[in-house]
C-alpha positions in Angstrom: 5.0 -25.7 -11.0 7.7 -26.2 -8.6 9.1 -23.6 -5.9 12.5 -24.0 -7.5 11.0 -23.2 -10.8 9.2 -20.0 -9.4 12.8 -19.2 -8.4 14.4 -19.3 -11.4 12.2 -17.3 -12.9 12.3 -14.5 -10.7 16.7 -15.0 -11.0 16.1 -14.8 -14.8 13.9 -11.5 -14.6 16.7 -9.9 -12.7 19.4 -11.2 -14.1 17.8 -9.9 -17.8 16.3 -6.8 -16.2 12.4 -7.6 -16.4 9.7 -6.3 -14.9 7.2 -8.8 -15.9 6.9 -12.2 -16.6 4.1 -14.3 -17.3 4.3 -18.4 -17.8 1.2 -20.3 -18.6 2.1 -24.6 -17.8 -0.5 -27.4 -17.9 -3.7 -25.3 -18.2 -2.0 -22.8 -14.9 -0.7 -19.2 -15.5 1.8 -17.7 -13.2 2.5 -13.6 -13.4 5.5 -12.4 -11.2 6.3 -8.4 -11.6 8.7 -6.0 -9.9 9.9 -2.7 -9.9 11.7 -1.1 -12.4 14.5 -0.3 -9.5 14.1 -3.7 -7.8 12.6 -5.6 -5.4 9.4 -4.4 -3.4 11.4 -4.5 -0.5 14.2 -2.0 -1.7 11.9 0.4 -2.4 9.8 0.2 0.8 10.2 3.7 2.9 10.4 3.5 6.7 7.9 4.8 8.2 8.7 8.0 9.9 8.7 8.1 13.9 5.9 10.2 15.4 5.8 12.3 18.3 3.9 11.0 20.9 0.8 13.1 21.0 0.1 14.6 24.5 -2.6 12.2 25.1 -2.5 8.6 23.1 -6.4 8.5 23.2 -6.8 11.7 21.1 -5.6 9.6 17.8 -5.8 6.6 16.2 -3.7 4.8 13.7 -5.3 3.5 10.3 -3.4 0.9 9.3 -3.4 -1.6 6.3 -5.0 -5.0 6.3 -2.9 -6.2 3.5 0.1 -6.2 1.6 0.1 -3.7 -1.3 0.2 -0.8 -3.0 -1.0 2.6 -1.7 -2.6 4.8 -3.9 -3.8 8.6 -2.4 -6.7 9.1 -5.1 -8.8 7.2 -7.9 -6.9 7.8 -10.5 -3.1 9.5 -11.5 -4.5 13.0 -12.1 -7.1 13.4 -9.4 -7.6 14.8 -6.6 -6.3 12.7 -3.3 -9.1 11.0 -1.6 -8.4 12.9 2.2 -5.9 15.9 2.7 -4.0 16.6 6.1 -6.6 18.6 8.0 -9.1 16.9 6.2 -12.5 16.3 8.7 -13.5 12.7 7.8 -17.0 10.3 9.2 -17.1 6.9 9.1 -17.1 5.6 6.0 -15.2 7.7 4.2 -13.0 6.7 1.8 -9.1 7.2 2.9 -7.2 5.4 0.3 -7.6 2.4 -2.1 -4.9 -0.3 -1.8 -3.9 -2.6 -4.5 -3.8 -6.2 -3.8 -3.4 -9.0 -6.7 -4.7 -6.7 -9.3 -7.8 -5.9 -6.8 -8.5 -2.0 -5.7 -9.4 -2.1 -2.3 -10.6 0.5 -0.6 -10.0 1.7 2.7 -12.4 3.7 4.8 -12.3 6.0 8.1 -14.0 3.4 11.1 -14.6 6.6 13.0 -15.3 10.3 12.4 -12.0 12.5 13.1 -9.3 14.9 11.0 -6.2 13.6 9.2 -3.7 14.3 11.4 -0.8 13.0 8.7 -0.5 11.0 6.3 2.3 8.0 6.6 2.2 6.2 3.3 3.4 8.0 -0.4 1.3 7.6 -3.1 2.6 4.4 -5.3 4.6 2.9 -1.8 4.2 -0.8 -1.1 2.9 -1.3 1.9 2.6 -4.2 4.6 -0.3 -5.5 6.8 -0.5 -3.4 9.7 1.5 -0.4 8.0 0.2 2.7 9.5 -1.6 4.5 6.6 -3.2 8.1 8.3 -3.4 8.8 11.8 -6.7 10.5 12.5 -7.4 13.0 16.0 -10.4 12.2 17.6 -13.1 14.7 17.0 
């Protein structure tokens, strides 16, 4: 399948209003999707500018190591995984990020307390998107 074709196809889906399309050609499959309000990138929130805390070295920034989407807890009507305030070790789970129909999970590399959380729930995110910025414990 040809770039141009992969084009058309995501010009037809917005031009008819779809939000998923799936073409199987010579044995391949190919699945593009989208929002119900448009493109990923339309719906992407900035990211809010911090304060600077008064010292850098008493926080650290989790950030994402892919693009996809953020997801707070397991499933729609649980509990989120960490809280503002929330203590956290290493390990812990923060997050799960969805990446090509994978659920990846992201954990805390070091002990500390959520200090905020910078990602809503549902929210496509980039690589290197901060997710949670944790204080140093």
């Amino acid at each position: 399948m040809e770039l141009m074709d992969i084009r058309g196809y995501a010009n037809l889906m917005a031009e008819l209003g779809l939000t998923g399309l799936e073409i199987t050609e010579n044995g391949r499959t190919l699945r593009l999707e989208r929002s119900e309000h448009g493109s990923p990138r339309e719906e992407r929130r900035p990211v809010p500018e911090l304060p600077a805390p008064v010292c850098a070295d008493e926080y650290i920034n989790v950030t994402s190591p892919m693009v996809g989407v953020f997801y707070s807890s397991p499933a729609e009507d649980a509990e989120p995984y960490v809280k503002v305030g929330d203590a956290v070790r290493a390990g812990d789970v923060l997050c799960i990020i969805e990446s090509m129909k994978l659920m990846n999970e992201i954990t805390a590399e070091t002990d500390g307390i959520v200090a905020e959380i910078c990602a809503g729930n549902h929210q496509v995110v980039d690589y290197g998107h901060v997710l949670f910025r944790l204080k140093m414990r």
